[in-house]
ChimeraX commands (.cxc) that place a marker at each C-alpha (Angstrom):
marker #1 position 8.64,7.59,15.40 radius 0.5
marker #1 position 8.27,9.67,12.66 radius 0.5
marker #1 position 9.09,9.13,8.81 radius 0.5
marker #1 position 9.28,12.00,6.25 radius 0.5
marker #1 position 10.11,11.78,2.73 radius 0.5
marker #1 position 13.38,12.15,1.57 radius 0.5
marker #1 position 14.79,16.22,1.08 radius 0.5
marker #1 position 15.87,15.35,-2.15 radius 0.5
marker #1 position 12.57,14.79,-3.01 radius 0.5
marker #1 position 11.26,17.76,-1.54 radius 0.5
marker #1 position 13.79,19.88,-2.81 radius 0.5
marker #1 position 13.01,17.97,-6.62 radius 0.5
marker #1 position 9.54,18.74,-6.06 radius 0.5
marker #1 position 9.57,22.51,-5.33 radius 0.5
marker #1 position 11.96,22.92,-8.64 radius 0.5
marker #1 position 9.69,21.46,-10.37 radius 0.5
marker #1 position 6.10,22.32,-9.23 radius 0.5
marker #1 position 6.90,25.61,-7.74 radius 0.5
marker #1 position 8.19,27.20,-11.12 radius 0.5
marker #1 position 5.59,25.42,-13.26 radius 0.5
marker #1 position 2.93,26.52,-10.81 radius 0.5
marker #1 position 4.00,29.93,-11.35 radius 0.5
marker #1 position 4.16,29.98,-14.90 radius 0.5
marker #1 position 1.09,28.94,-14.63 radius 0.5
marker #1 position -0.82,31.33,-12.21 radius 0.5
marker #1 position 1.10,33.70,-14.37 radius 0.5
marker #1 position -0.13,32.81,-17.24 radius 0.5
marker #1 position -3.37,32.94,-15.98 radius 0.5
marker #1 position -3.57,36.33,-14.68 radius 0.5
marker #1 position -2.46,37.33,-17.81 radius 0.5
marker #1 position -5.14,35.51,-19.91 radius 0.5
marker #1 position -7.60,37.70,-17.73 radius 0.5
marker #1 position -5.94,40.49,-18.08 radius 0.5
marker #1 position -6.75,40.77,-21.67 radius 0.5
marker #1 position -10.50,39.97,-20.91 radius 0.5
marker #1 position -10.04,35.96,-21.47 radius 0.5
marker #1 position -11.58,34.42,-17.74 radius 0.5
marker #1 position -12.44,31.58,-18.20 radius 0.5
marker #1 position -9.35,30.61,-19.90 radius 0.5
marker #1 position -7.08,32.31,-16.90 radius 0.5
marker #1 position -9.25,31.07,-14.38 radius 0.5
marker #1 position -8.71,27.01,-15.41 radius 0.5
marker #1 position -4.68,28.86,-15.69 radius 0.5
marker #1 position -4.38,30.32,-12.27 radius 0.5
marker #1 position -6.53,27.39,-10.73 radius 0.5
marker #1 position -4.25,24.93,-12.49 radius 0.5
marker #1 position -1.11,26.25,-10.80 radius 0.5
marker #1 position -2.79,26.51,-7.43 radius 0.5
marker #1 position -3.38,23.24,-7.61 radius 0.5
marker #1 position 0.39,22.01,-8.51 radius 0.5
marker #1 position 1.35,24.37,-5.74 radius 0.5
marker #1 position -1.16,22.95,-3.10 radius 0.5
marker #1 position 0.81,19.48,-4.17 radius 0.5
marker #1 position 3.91,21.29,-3.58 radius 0.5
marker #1 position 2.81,22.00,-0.06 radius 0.5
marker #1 position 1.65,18.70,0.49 radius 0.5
marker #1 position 5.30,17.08,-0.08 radius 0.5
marker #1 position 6.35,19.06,1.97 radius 0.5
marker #1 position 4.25,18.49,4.58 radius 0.5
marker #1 position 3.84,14.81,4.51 radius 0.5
marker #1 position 4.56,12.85,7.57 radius 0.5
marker #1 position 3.83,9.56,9.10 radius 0.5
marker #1 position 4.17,9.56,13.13 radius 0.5
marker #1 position 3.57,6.36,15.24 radius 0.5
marker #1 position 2.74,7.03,18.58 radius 0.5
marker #1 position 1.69,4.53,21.44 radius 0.5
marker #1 position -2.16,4.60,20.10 radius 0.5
marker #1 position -1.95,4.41,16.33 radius 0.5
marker #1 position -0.59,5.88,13.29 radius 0.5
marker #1 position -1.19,8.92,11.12 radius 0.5
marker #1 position -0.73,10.78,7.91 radius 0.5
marker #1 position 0.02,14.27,7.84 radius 0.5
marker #1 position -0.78,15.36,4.44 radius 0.5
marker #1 position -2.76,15.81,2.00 radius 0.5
marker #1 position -4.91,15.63,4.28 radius 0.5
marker #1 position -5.22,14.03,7.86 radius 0.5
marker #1 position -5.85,10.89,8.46 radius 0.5
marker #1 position -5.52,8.02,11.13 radius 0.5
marker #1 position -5.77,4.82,12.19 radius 0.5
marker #1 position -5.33,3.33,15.56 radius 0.5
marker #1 position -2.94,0.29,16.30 radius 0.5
marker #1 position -5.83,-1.96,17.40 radius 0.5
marker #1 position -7.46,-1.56,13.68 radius 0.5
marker #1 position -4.63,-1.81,11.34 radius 0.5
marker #1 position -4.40,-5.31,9.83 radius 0.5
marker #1 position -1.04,-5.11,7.54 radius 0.5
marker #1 position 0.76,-2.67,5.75 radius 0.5
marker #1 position 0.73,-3.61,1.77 radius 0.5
marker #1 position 2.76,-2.64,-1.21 radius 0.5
marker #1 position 0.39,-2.02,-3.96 radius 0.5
marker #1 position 1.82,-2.78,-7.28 radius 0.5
marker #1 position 0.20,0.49,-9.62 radius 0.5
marker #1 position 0.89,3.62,-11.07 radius 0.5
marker #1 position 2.22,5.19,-9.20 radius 0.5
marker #1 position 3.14,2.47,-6.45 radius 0.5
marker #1 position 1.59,3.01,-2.99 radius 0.5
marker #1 position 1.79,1.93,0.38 radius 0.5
marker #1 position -1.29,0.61,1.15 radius 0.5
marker #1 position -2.33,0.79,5.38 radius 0.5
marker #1 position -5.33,-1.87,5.62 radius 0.5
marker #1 position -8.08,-2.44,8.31 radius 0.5
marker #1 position -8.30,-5.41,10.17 radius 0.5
marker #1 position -11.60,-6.14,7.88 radius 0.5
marker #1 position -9.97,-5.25,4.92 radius 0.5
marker #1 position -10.63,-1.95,4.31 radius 0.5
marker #1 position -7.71,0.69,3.09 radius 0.5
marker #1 position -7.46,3.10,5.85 radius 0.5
marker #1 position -5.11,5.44,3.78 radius 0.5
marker #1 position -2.62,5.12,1.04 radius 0.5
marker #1 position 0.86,6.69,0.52 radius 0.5
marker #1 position 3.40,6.88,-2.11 radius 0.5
marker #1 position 5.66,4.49,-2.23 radius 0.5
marker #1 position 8.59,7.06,-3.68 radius 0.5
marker #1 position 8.29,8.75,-0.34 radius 0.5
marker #1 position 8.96,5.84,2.25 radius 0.5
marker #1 position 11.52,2.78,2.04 radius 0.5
marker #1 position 10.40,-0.54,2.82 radius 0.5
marker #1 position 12.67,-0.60,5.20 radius 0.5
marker #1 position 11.54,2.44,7.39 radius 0.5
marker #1 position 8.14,0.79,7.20 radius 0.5
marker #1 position 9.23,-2.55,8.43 radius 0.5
marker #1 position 10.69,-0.89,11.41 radius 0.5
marker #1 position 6.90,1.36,11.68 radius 0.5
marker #1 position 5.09,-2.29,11.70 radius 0.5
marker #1 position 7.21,-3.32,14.27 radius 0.5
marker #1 position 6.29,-0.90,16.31 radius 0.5
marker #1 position 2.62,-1.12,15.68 radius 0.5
marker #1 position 2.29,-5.17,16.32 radius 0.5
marker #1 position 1.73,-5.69,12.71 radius 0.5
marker #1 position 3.28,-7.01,9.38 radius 0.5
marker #1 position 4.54,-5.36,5.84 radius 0.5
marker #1 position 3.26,-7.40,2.86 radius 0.5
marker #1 position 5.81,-6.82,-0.19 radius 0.5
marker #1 position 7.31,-8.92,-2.67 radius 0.5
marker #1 position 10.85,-9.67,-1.83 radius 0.5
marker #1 position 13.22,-7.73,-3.29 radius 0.5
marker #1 position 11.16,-4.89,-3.93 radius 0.5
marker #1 position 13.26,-2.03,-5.78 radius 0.5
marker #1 position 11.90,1.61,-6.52 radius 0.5
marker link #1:1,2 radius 0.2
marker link #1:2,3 radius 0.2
marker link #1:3,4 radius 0.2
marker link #1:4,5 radius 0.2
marker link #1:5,6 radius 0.2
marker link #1:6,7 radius 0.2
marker link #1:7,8 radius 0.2
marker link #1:8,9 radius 0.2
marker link #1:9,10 radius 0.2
marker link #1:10,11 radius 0.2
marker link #1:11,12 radius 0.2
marker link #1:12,13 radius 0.2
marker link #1:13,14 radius 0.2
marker link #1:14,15 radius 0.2
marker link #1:15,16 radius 0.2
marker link #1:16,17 radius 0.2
marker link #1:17,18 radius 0.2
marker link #1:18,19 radius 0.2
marker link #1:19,20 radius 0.2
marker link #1:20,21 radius 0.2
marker link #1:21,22 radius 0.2
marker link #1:22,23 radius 0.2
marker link #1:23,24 radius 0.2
marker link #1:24,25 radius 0.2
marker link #1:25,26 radius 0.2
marker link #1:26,27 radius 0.2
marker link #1:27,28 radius 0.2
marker link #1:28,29 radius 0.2
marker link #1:29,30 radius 0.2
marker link #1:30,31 radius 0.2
marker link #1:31,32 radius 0.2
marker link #1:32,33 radius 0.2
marker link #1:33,34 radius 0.2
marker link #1:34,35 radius 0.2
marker link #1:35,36 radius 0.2
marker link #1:36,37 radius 0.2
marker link #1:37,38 radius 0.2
marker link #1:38,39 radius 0.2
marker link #1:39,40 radius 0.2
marker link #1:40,41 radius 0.2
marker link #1:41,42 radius 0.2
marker link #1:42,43 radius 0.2
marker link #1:43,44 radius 0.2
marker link #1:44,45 radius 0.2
marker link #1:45,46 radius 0.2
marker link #1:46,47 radius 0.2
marker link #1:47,48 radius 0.2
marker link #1:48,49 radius 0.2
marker link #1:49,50 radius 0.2
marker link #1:50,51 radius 0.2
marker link #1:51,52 radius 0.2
marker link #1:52,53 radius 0.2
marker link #1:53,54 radius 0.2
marker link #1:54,55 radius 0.2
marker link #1:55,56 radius 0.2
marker link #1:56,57 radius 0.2
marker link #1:57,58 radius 0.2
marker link #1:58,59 radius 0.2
marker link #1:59,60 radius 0.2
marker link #1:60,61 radius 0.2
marker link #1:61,62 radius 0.2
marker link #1:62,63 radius 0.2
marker link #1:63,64 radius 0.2
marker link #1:64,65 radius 0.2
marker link #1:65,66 radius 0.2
marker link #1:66,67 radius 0.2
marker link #1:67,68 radius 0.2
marker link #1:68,69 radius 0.2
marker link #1:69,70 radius 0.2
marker link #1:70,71 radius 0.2
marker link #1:71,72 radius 0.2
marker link #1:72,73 radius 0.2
marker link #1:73,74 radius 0.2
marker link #1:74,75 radius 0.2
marker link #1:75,76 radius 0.2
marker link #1:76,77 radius 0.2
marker link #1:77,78 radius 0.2
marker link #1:78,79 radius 0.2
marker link #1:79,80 radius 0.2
marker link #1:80,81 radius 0.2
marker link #1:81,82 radius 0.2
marker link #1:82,83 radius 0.2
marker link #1:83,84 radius 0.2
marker link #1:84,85 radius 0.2
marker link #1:85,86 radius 0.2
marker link #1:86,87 radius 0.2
marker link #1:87,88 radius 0.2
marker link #1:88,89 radius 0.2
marker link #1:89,90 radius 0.2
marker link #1:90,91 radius 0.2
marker link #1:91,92 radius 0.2
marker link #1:92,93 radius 0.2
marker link #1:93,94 radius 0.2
marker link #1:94,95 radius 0.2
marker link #1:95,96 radius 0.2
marker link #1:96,97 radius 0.2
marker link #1:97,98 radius 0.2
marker link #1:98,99 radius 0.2
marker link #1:99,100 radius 0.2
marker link #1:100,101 radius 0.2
marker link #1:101,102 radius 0.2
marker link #1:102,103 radius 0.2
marker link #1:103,104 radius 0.2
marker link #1:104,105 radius 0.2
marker link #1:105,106 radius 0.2
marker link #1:106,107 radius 0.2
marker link #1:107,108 radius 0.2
marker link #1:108,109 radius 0.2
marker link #1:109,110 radius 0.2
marker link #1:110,111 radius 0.2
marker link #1:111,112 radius 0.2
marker link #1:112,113 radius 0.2
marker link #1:113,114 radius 0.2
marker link #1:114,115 radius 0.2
marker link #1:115,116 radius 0.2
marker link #1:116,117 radius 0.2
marker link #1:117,118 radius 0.2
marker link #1:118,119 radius 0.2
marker link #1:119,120 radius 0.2
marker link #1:120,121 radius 0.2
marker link #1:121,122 radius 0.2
marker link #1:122,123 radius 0.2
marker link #1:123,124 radius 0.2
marker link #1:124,125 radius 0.2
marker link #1:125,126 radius 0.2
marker link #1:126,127 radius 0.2
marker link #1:127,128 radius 0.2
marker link #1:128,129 radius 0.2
marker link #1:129,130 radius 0.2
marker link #1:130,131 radius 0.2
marker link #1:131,132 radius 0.2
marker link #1:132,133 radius 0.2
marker link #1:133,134 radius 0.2
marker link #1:134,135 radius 0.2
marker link #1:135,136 radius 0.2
marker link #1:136,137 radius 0.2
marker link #1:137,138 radius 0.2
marker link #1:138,139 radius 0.2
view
């Protein structure tokens, strides 16, 4: 099984990231262009960073397979079905999906924006384990 966020999030994200980014960048290179570099170095830094987060929606995946589950973005992580404890909603800003150890620990978070209650209901069903959420939980 494998969950991916929403394309209308995706597509939200790259109008707004990819054109700020740019602007940005843009604004950057010309900051150094007239001998500023510091300032167009934070500048061009600034909107590689919003467009490494663009790249990271768009890229973000969570796959279930017979031995665990894993996050695809930002970076990689894993856990295997014999460690994960629960799945938990985490009530902050912004909310999260919260995958916890066995002992506790939080293996990896993700954004609860990106993935329905739902879809992870079905993923902990899967994986032998439970989702811990208040009822009636609207996003």
């Amino acid at each position: 099984m494998t969950l991916r966020p929403p394309k209308g999030y995706v597509i939200l994200m790259a109008c707004l990231l990819g054109p700020t980014g740019a602007v940005f960048a843009g604004a950057g290179i010309l900051a150094i262009a007239q001998r500023q570099p510091l300032p167009g170095a934070v500048l061009c830094l600034f909107g590689l960073v919003l467009w490494g987060f663009l790249v990271g929606t768009g890229r973000m995946e969570l796959k279930v397979d017979a031995t665990g589950v894993a996050r695809s973005a930002p970076w990689r992580e894993r856990i295997s079905r014999d460690d994960l404890g629960s799945i938990q909603f985490v009530a902050v800003r912004p909310p999260v999906w919260a995958f916890v150890r066995k002992d506790g620990r939080r293996a990896f978070t993700v954004s609860a924006y990106l993935f329905s209650q739902e879809d992870l209901t079905t993923m902990a069903s899967l994986l032998g384990t439970r989702v811990e959420a208040p009822p009636n939980l609207a996003l």
